[in-house]
C-alpha positions as CSV (number, residue, x, y, z in Angstrom):
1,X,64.3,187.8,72.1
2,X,64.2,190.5,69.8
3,X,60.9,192.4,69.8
4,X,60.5,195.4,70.0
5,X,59.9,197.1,73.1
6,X,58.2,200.2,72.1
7,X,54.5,199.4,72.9
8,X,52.9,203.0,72.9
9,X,50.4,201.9,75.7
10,X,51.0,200.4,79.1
11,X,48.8,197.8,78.6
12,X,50.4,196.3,75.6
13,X,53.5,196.9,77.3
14,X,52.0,194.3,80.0
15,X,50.7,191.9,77.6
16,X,54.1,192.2,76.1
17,X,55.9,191.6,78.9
18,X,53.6,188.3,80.1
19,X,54.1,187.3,76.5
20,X,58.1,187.9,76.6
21,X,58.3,185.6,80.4
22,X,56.7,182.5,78.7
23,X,58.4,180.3,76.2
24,X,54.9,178.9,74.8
25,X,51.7,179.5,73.4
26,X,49.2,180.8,75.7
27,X,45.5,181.8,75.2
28,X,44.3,185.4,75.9
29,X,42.1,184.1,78.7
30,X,45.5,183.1,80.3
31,X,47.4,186.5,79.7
32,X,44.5,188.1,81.2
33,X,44.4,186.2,84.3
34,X,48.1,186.5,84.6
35,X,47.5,190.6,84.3
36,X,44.5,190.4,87.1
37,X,47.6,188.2,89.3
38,X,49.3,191.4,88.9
39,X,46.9,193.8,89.4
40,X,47.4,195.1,86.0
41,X,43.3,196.9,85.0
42,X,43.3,195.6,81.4
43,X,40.5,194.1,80.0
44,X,39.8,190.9,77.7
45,X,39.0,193.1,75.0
46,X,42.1,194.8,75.0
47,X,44.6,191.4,75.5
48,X,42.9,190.5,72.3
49,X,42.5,193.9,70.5
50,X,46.6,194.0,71.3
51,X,47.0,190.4,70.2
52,X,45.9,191.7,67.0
53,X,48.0,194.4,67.0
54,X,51.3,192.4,67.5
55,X,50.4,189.9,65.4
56,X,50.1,192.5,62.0
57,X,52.9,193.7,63.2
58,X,55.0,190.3,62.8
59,X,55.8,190.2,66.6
60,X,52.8,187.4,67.3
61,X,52.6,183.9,65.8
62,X,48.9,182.3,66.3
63,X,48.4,178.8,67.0
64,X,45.2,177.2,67.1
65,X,44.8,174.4,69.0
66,X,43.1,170.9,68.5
67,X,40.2,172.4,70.6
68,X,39.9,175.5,68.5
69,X,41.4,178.0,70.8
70,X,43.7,180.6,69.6
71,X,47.2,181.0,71.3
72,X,49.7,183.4,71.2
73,X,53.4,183.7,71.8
74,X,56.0,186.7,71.2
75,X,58.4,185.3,67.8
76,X,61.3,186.6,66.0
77,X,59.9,188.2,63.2
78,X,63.4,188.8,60.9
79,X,63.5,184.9,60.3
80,X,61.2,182.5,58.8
81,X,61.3,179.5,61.3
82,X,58.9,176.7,63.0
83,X,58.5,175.1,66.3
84,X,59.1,172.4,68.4
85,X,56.5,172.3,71.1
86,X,57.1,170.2,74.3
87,X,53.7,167.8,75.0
88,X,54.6,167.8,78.9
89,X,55.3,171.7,79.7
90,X,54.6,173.5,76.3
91,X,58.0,174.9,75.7
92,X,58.2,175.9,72.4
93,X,61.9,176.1,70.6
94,X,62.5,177.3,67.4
95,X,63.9,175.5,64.8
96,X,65.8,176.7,61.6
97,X,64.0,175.7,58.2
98,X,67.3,175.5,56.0
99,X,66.3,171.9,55.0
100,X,62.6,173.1,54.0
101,X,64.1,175.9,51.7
102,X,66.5,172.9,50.2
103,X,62.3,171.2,49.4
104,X,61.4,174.2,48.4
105,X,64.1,174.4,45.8
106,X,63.9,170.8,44.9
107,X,60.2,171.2,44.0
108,X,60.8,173.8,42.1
109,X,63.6,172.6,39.7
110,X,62.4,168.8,39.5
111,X,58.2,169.8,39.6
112,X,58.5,173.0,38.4
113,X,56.4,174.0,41.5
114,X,56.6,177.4,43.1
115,X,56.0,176.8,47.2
116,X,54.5,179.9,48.2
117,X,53.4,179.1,52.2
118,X,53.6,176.3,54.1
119,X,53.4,175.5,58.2
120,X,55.0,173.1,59.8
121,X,55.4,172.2,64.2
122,X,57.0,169.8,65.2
123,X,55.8,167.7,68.5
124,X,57.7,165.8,71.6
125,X,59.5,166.1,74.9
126,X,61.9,168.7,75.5
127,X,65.2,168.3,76.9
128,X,64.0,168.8,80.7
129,X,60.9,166.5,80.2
130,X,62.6,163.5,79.3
């Protein structure tokens, strides 16, 4: 992946890093009990004061889920893209959006409509859970 790894502090460093070993979302609550598994001292407060922190800096993407939590994973930030999320394990994959800038364009020149945002996950079974 290509974020950065120039986290000034050592705990965001170790939030990174849990982060950077998981390809899905996970919840603050989860990064912080994976910190006290490694005997990392970082509190709640700072996992979410650094979740903040990475996500203005384009390095986060937040998900909430159906329940209402908020979940976090580390994203390439130099390519628009969305995701593919595994209902059985909770992989996430990326997945390129050229045919959603070909909608975009076609809304435009037949509406007339200028798509500013849009957000878009796509669900399943990954390859392994099959």
């Amino acid at each position: 992946m290509g974020v950065r790894s120039d986290y000034v502090t050592r705990p965001r460093e170790q939030i990174a890093s849990i982060l950077r070993a998981r390809k899905r979302f996970i919840s603050a609550a989860e990064i912080h009990r994976a910190l006290g598994s490694a005997k990392a001292r970082v509190s709640l407060s700072t996992v979410y004061r650094t979740l903040e922190h990475l996500q203005t800096k384009g390095d986060v993407t937040v998900r909430i889920e159906p329940a209402g939590e908020s979940t976090y994973m580390l994203c390439e930030p130099e390519h628009h893209h969305h995701h593919a999320i595994c209902k059985v394990c909770g992989r996430v994959d990326d997945v390129d959006c050229t045919a959603i800038e070909q909608f975009s364009e076609s809304l435009r020149s037949l509406n007339g409509f200028a798509l500013e945002d849009h957000a878009m996950e796509f669900f399943g079974r990954c390859k392994a859970c099959q």
